[in-house]
N, C-alpha and C positions, 0 to 999 in steps of 0.2 A: 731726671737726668737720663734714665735708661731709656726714654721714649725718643728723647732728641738723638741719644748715638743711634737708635732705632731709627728714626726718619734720616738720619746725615747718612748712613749705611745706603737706603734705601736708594738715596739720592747719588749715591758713588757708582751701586749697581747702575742705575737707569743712565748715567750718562757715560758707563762704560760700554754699554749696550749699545745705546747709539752714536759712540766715537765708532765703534766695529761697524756699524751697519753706513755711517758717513764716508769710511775709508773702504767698505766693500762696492758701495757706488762710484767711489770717485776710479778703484780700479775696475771698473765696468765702462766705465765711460765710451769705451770704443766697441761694447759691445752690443752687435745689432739686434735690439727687440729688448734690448733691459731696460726694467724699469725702476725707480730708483726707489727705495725703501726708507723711513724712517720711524725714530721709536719716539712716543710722545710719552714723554715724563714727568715735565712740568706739571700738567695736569692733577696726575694720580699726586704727585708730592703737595701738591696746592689742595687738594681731596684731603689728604690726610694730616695736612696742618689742620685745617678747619673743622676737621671731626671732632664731633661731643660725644666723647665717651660717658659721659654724667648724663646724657637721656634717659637711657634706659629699654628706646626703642630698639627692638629687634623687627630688622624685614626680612622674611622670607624671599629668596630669588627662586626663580626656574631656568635663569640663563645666568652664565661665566660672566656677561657685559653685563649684570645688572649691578649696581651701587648697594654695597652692602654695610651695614656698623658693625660688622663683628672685628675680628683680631688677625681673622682670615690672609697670608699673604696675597697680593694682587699683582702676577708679576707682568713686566713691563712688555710690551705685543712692538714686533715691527707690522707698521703698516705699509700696505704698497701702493701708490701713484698710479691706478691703472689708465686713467682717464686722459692722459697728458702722454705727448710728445711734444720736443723741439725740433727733429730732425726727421729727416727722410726715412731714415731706417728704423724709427720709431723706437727710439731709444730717448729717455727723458730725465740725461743727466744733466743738469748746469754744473759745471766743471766748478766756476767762479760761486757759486751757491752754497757747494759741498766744502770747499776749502774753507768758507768763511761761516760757515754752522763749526764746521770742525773744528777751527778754532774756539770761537763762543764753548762750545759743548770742554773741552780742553783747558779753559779758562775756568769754568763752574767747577769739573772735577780739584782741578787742583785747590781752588778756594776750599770745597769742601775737605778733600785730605788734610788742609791746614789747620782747618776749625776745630776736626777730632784731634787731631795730633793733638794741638791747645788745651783742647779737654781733658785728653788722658793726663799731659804734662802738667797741667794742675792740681788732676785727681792724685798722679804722683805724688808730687810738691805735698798735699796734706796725708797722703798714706806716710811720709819719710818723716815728715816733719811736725805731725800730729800731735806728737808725745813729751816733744820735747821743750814745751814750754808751761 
């Protein structure tokens, strides 16, 4: 259970990261030469669903971006869009793009606040009620 509030956790930081980093583009939007940023989360959370900790294998890294199985936190990177412009001023927001991740990203956080909430309110439910039957 402590692994799951561990990844649901993980999962709150990452897409509170990039609600901030969706809402720091969308107010950029008018400014000339920015470029839009986002944080990939899904990713590392889909990483660490699938991790086997029961391997045993330990890899050695020499770089931050290497894939590791330790315990290690791996925290969440905004990346930037250098490569892209829509506009003349070379500024490469989609105004219609950002609102509609925003949302998405805003949808997943609240799902997940719900699910720990549930959790805790169960683990309550047996901490209160444990004893008395």
């Amino acid at each position: 259970m402590d692994s799951l509030i561990n990844l649901l956790q993980k999962g709150l930081e990452g897409a509170s990261l990039r609600q901030e980093t969706l809402i720091n583009n969308i107010a950029n939007v008018n400014t000339p030469g920015y470029k839009r940023a986002d944080v990939d989360f899904f990713s590392i959370l889909k990483k660490e669903v699938q991790k086997d900790d029961k391997s045993g294998i330990i890899m050695k890294t020499t770089d931050e971006r290497h894939i590791t199985t330790d315990k290690k936190e791996r925290p969440f990177k905004r990346l930037i869009a250098q490569n892209t412009s829509y506009r003349n001023d070379k500024n490469n927001v989609d105004i219609e793009y950002e609102m509609a991740e925003s949302s998405k990203t805003e949808l997943y956080y609240i799902t997940l606040a719900q699910y720990i909430s549930r959790k805790f309110t169960s683990l309550n439910n047996v901490i209160e009620k444990g004893g008395k039957y």
